[in-house]
N, C-alpha and C positions, 0 to 999 in steps of 0.2 A: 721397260719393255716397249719398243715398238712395234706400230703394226706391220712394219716390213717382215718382218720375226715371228712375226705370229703365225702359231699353226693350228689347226683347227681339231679336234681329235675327230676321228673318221663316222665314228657313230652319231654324230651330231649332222652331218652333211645332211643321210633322207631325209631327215626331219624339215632342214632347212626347205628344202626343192620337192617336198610332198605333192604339193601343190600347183607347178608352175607351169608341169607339161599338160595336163590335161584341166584344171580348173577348178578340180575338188578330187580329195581321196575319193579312190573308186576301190572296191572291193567285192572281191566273187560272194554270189548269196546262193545260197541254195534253197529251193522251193520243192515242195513234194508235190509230187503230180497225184493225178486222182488215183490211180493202182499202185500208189505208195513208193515210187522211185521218186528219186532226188534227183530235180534240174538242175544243174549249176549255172550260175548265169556271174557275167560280168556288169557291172553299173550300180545304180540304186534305184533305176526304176520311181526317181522321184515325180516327174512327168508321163509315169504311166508309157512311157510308149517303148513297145518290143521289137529286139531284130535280131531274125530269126536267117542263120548263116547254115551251111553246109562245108563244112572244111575237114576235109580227110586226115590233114597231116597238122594240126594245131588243136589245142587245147579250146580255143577261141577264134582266134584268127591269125595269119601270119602278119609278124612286121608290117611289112607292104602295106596287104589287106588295111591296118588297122590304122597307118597314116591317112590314109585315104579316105577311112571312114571317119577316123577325125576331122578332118578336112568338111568333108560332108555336114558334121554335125556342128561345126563353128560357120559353119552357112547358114544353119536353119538357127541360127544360136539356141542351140544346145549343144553340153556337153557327157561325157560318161555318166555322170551320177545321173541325168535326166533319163537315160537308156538302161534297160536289161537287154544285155548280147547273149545268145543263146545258141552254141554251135548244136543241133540238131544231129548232124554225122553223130555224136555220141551216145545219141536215144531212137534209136530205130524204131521204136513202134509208135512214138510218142505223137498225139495228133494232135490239131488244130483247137478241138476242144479241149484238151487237158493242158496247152498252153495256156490258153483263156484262164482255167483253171485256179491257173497256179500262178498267173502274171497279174490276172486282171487288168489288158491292156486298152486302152482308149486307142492306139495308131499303134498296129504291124505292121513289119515292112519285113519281107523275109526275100533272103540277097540267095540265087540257086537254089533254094529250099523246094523239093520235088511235091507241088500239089496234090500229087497223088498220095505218097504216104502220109500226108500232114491229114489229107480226107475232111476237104472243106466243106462247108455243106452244099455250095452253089461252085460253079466255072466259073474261072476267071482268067484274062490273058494277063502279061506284060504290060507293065505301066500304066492299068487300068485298074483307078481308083473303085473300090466297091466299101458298102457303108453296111453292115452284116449285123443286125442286133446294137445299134448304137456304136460299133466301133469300127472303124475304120484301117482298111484292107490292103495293102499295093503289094503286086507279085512283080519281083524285079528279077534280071538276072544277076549271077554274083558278082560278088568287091570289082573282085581281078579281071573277068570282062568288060565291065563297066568301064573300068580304068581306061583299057587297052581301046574303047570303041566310042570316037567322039559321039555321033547320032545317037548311041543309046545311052548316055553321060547327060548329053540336051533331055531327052526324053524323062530320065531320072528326075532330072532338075525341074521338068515344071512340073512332074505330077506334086513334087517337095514344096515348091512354092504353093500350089494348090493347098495341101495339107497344113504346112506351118503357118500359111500367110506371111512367107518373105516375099 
């Protein structure tokens, strides 16, 4: 048998390419917050750092959204498994402490997430680093804006270089 002829049986494929798009398996985890509801978050949260999305119409984030933020996170090298992604639109009462909570993050960065319901304890603007109980704060606008608006794409990027030290 040659390998021109060779077929590969189809179940074996993910196995092969697990890996390749993003860096490491990444899988949804779920974390109970403090009044007993379940977060679901995508990544592994291995670097501790959280991002914290608002998307009405995805489970996590759209396509789009989510090349984009890969993009993002192969700039600051890191990848998924370094991140817990947490679309927020699915837990409406859920605030900024019961993130903490349930994350125990070192660097949030939360992309549209409305300051108001999250109920920080201090103000904060856009792209304005805040260092809050030892961890570290940035209120951005979301993915898709970002995308679409070079100035606040530049703005992103340095408070990220700030933060990561790229």
């Amino acid at each position: 048998m040659s390998l021109e002829n060779f077929k590969m049986p189809s179940f074996l494929i993910p196995e092969l390419y697990e890996k390749v798009l993003i860096g490491a398996k990444t899988e949804a985890i779920e974390k109970k917050a403090s009044k007993g509801k379940v977060l679901s978050s995508l990544g592994n949260n291995q670097k501790r750092v959280l991002l914290v999305v608002k998307e009405e119409n995805a489970v996590f984030l759209s396509d789009e959204d989510l090349k984009f933020l890969t993009g993002i996170l192969t700039a600051c090298k890191l990848n998924m498994s370094d991140i817990a992604l947490v679309n927020i639109f699915h837990y409406p009462a859920t605030t900024y402490t019961e993130l903490v909570k349930s994350f125990d993050p070192l660097i949030t960065i939360y992309f549209g997430a409305d300051d108001q319901q999250l109920q920080f304890p201090s103000q904060s603007d856009n792209f304005e680093i805040s260092i809050q109980q030892n961890k570290t704060i940035l209120l951005s606008h979301s993915l898709q804006h970002i995308a679409n608006n070079i100035e606040d794409k530049k703005r992103l990027w340095n408070c990220l270089k700030t933060i990561f030290s790229v």
